[in-house]
Short mmCIF file of the C-alpha atoms (twelve columns), coordinates in Angstrom:
data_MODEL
# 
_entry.id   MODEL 
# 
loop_
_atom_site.group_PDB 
_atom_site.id 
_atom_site.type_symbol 
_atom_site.label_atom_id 
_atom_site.label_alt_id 
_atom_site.label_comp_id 
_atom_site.label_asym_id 
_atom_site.label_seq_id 
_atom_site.Cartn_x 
_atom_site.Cartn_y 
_atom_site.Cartn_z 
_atom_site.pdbx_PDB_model_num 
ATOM 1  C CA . UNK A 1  17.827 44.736  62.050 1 
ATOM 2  C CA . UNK A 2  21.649 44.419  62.473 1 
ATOM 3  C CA . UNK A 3  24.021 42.836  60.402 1 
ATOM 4  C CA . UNK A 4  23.894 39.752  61.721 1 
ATOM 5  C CA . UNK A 5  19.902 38.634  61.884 1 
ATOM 6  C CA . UNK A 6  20.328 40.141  58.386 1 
ATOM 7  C CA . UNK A 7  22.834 37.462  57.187 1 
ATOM 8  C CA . UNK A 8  21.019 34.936  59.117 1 
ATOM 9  C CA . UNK A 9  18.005 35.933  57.467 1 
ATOM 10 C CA . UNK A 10 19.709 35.624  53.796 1 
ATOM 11 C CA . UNK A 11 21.975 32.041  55.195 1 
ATOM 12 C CA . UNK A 12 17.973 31.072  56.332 1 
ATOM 13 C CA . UNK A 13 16.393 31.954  52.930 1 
ATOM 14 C CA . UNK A 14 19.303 30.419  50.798 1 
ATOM 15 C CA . UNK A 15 19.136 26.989  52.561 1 
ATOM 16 C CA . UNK A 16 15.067 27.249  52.093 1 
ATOM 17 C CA . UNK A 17 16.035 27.765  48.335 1 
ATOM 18 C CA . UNK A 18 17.967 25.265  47.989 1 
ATOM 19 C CA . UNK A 19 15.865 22.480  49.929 1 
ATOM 20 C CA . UNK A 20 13.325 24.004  47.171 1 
ATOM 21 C CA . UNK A 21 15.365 23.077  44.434 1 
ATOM 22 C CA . UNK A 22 16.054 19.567  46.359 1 
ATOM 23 C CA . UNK A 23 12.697 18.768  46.571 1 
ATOM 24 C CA . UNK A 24 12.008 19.725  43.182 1 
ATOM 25 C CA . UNK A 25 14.727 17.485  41.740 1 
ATOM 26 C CA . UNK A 26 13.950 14.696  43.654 1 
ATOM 27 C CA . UNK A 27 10.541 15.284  42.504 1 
ATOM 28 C CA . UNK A 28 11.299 15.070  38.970 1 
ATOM 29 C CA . UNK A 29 13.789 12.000  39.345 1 
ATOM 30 C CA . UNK A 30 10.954 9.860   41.077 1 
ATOM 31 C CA . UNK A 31 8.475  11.113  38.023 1 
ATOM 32 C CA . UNK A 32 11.184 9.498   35.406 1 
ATOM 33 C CA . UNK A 33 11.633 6.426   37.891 1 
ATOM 34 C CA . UNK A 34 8.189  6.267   37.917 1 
ATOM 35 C CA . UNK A 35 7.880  6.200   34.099 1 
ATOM 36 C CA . UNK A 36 10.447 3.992   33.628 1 
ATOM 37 C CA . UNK A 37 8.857  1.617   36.007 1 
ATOM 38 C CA . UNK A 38 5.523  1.985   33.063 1 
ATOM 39 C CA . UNK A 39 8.079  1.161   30.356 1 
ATOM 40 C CA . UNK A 40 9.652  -1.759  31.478 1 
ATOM 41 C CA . UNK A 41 5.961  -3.072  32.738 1 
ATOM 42 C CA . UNK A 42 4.275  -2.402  28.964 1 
ATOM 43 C CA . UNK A 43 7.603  -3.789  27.794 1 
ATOM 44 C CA . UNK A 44 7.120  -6.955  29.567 1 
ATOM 45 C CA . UNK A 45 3.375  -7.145  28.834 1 
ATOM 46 C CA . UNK A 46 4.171  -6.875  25.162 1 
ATOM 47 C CA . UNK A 47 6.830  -9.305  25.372 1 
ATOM 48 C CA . UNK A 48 4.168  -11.546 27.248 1 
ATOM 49 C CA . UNK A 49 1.884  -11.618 24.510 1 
ATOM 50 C CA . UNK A 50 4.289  -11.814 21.969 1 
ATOM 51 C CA . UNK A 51 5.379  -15.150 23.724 1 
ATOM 52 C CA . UNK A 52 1.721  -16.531 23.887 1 
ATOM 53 C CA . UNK A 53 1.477  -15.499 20.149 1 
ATOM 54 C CA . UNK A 54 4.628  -17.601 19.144 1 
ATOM 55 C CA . UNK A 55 3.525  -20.285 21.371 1 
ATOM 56 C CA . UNK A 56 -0.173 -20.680 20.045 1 
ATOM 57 C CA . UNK A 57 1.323  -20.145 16.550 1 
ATOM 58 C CA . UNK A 58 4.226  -22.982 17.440 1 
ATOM 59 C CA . UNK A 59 1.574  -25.486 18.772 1 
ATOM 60 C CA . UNK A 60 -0.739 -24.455 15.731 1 
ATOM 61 C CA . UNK A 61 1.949  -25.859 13.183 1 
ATOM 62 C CA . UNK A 62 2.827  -28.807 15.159 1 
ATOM 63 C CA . UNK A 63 -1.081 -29.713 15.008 1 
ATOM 64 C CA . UNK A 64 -0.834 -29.584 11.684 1 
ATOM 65 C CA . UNK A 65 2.126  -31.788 11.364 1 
ATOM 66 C CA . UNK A 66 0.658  -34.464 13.480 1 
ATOM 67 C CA . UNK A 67 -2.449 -33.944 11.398 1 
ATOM 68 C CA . UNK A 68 -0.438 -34.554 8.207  1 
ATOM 69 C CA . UNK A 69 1.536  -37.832 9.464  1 
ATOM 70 C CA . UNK A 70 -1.392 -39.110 10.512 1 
ATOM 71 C CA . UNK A 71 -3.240 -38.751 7.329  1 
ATOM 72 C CA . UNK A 72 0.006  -40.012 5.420  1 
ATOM 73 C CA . UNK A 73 0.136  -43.197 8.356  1 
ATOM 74 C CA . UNK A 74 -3.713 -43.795 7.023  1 
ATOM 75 C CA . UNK A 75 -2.638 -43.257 3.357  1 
ATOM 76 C CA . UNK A 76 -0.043 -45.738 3.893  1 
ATOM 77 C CA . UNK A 77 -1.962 -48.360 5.682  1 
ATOM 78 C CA . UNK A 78 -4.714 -47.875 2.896  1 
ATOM 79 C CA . UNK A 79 -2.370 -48.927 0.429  1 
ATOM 80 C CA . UNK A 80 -0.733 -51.886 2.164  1 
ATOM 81 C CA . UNK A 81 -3.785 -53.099 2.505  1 
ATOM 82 C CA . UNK A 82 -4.672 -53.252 -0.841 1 
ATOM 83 C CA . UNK A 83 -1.546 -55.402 -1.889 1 
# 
């Protein structure tokens, strides 16, 4: 082997190396995309259901209130009536 298929053999096995490295960060950036990605969607599914919980919870206490006015209207109308 001369000189020369001997460097092109090294310049051949360097550039596979390096792809090889390439590839293996690209691999490991699209795993922490790809985990991000989970994040922000179990994020957003917790945030979801933290919405319907203050929601429900909101409409909960304004049944109440309604429930409580409307009691005091009869209360009130009870006792006009009695005049």
């Amino acid at each position: 082997m001369t000189l020369h298929e001997r460097l092109d053999t090294k310049i051949n096995v360097q550039n596979l190396l390096s792809a090889v490295v390439i590839a293996g960060g690209l691999i490991a950036w699209a795993n922490s995309m790809s985990s991000r990605v989970t994040a922000l969607e179990e994020f957003k599914r917790s945030q979801e259901a933290l919405d319907r919980r203050q929601d429900e919870e909101s409409n909960r206490r304004q049944d109440q209130i309604l429930a409580a006015l409307k009691e005091l209207g009869s209360k009130v109308d009870r006792m006009g009536g009695r005049r």
